[in-house]
N, C-alpha and C positions, 0 to 999 in steps of 0.2 A: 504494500500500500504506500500511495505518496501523495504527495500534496498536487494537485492540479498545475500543470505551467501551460498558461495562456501567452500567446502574442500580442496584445492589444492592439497595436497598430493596425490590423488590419480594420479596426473599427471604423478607422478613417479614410476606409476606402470608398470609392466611387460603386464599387457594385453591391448591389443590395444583397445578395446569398453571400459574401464576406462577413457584410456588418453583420447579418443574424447570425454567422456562423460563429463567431464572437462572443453577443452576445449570449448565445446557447450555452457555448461553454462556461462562462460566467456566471448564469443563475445556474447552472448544475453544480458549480463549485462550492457557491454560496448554501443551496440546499445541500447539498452532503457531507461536508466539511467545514464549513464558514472560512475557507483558509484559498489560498490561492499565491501562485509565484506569478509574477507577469515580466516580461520581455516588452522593447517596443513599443516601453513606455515617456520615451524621451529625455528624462532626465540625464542630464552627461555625466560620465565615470569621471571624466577628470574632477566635475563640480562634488562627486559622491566622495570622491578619493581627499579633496579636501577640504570636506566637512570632518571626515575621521580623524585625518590628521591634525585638525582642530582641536577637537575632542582629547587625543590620546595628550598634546602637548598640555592642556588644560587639566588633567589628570595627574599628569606625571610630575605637578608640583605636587609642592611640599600642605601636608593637611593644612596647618595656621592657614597659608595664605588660599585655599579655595574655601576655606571657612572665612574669609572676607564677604564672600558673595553667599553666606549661607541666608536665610529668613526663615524664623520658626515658624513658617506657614503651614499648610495642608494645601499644598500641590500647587504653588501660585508659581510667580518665575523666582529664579534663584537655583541654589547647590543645594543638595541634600546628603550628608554624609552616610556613611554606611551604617548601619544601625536603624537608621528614621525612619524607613516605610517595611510593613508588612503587608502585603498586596491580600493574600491568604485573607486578613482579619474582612477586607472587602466581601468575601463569600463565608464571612461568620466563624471562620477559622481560626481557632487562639494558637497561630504557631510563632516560631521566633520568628523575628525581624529576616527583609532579605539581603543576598550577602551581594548588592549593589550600590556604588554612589550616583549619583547621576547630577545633571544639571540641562535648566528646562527655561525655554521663552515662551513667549504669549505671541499669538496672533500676528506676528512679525509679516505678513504678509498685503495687511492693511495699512491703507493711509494715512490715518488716524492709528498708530502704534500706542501700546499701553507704556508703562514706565518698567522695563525689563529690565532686569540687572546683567550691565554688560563688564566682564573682567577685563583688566586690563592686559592684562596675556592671557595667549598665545596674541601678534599683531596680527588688525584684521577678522579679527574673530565675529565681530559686529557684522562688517560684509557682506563675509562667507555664510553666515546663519542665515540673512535674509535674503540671501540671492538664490540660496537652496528651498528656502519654504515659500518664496514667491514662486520658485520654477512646479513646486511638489502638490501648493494650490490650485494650478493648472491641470494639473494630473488628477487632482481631486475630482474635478468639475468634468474632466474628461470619463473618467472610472462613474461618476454621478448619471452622464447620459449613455454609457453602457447599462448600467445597473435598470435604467427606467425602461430602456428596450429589453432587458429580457424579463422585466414583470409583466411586459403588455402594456406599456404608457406610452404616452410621445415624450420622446427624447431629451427635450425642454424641459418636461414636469418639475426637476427640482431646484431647477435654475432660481427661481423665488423664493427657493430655503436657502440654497448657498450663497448670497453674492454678499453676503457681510459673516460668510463662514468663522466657526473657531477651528484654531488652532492651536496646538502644544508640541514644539519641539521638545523633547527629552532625548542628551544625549547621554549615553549609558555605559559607565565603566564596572565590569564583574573582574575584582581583581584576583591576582592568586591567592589559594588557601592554603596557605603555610600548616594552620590549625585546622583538626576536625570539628565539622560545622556541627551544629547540639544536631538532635535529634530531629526529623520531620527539616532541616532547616535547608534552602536551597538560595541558589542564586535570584530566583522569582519564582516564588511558590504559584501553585497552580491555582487560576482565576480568568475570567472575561473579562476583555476590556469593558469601557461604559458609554460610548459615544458611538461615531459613526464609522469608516473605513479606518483603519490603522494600515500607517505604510512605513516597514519596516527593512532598513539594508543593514544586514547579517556578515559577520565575518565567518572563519573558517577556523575559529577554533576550539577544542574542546568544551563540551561542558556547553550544548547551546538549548535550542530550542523543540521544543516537542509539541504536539498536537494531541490531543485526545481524540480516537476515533470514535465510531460510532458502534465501533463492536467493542470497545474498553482499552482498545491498545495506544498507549502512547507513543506515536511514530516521532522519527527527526524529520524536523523543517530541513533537507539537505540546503548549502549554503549552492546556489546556480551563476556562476561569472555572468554580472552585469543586468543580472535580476532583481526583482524588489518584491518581496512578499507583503502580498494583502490581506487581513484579515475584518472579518465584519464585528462588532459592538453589539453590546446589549439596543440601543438605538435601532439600531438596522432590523434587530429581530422585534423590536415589537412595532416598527412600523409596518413589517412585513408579514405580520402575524404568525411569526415561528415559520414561516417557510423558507426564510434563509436563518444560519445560525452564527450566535455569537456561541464560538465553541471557546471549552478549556482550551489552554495550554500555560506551558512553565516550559523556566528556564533552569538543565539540572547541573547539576555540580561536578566540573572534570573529574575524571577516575582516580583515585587517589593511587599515588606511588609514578605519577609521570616525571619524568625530567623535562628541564625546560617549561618555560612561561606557559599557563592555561587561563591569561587572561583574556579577555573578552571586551570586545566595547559595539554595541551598537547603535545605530541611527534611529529614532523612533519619531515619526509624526500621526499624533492623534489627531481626526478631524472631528467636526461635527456639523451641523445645520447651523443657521444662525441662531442667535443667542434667547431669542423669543419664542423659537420653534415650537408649536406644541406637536406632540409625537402623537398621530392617531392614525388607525389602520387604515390602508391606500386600500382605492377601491378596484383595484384589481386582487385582494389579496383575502379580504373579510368574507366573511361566512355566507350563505344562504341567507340568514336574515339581516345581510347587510353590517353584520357588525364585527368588532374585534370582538380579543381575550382581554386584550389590556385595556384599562382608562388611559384618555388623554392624558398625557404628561408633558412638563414645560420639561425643552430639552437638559438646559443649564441647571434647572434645580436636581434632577437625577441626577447625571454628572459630581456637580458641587458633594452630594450625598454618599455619593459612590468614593468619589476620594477623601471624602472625612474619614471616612472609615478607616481607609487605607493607612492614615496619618495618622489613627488613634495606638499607638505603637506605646 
């Protein structure tokens, strides 16, 4: 079993058995796995390549100084040291903390930006952040009028929930485990995301990402040269009415007794609708009598709730 790899690109072709062909593969992905690798998606390797290297230079100071940019928020922008988030307690799970740092923007893609805390090393790291999640917003909105063809919508449809979309850059450093981790305790304990598409670039090394199938097995996400795996949100499933899925996954812990580095660092952008969204069942998706499972929900306040949790560490 493996994760679906789509080409997107062909979505933007001129002939119409491409684009549904696309689109097909798409909603089957999302109905059977909520997960997906895509190709084809535009974003440039060199722009991907140095975002990481952003990332890794930002990491590889010294703690005091990325504890400059910490804020003892619940998931706003800023540095979260290792210890702060249990993603687990998000699905009611009292496990230990996970064994990641990361550091996260806001919405860097809009014109109107929020007040993000920008470090002063690596140079450039402001740039590089916004030139990436401005190209990955595009991609958003691209992956948004796939998604509306293969539920049966015109293409359009959610163009009037995205054009003042969220956004959350998180970039993520799993460093090495010198020490064994307590018990239950992983790099990112197993949980759903809470919003909309997540688009994630993966390295290749030890200790990554897995899926939970549908028969119980937790498969590896394989890392594919030049790919970006997509996965859908609690969002996605209940506007879709459980017919596409925000599936588990976690990220596990390299094999103990390797030599050499099994650290980790990846790219993570969380989307969403815009900020007022209320989430109710599309009408291609709702029942015989017209209705969902789930009540209307404002998108931002699930969300907001979803990462408190997270943050109650």
């Amino acid at each position: 079993m493996e994760i679906p790899l789509i080409d997107v690109s062909g979505f933007e072709s001129a002939n119409p058995a491409e684009r549904k062909a696309v689109a097909a593969k798409w909603g089957k992905a999302f109905e059977t796995v909520g997960f997906a690798s895509i190709v084809g998606h535009g974003i440039p390797e060199l722009l991907l390549d140095d975002v990481y290297a952003k990332a890794q230079q930002f990491f590889d100071q010294p703690h005091d100084v990325k504890m400059r940019w910490h804020l003892p928020s619940t998931g706003g922008a800023g540095y979260s040291p290792v210890g702060t988030e249990a993603v687990a307690r998000s699905m009611g799970e009292p496990l230990p903390p996970d064994l990641s740092e990361a550091i996260q923007f806001l919405n860097c893609h809009l014109d109107d930006k929020p007040d993000n805390i920008w470090p002063e090393s690596p140079p450039n790291f402001r740039e590089t952040v916004e030139e990436f999640v401005l190209e990955t917003a595009t991609l958003e909105r691209r992956l948004m009028r796939i998604s509306a063809a293969a539920l049966g919508l015109a293409e359009g449809y959610f163009e009037p929930f995205y054009d003042q979309m969220t956004t959350k850059l998180r970039l993520v450093n799993y460093p090495d485990q010198p020490d064994e981790p307590l018990p239950g305790q992983l790099r990112n304990a197993a949980h759903t995301d809470f919003g909309g598409f997540t688009i994630l670039r993966q390295d290749d090394a030890p200790g990554g990402l897995q899926v939970k199938f549908p028969n119980g097995q937790w498969v590896d996400v394989k890392p594919i040269p030049g790919a970006l795996v997509i996965n859908a949100g609690d969002l996605i499933q209940r506007w879709t009415n459980d017919r596409w899925l925000s599936n588990l996954h976690r990220v596990i812990n390299p094999p103990r007794g390797l030599t050499g580095s099994t650290r980790r660092i990846s790219i993570v952008l969380f989307t969403g609708p815009n900020p007022d969204t209320v989430v109710s069942c599309l009408p291609t998706c709702c029942g015989s009598d017209g209705k969902g499972k789930y009540p209307p929900i404002n998108a931002t306040e699930h969300v907001r709730e979803r990462v408190r949790q997270t943050f109650s560490v």
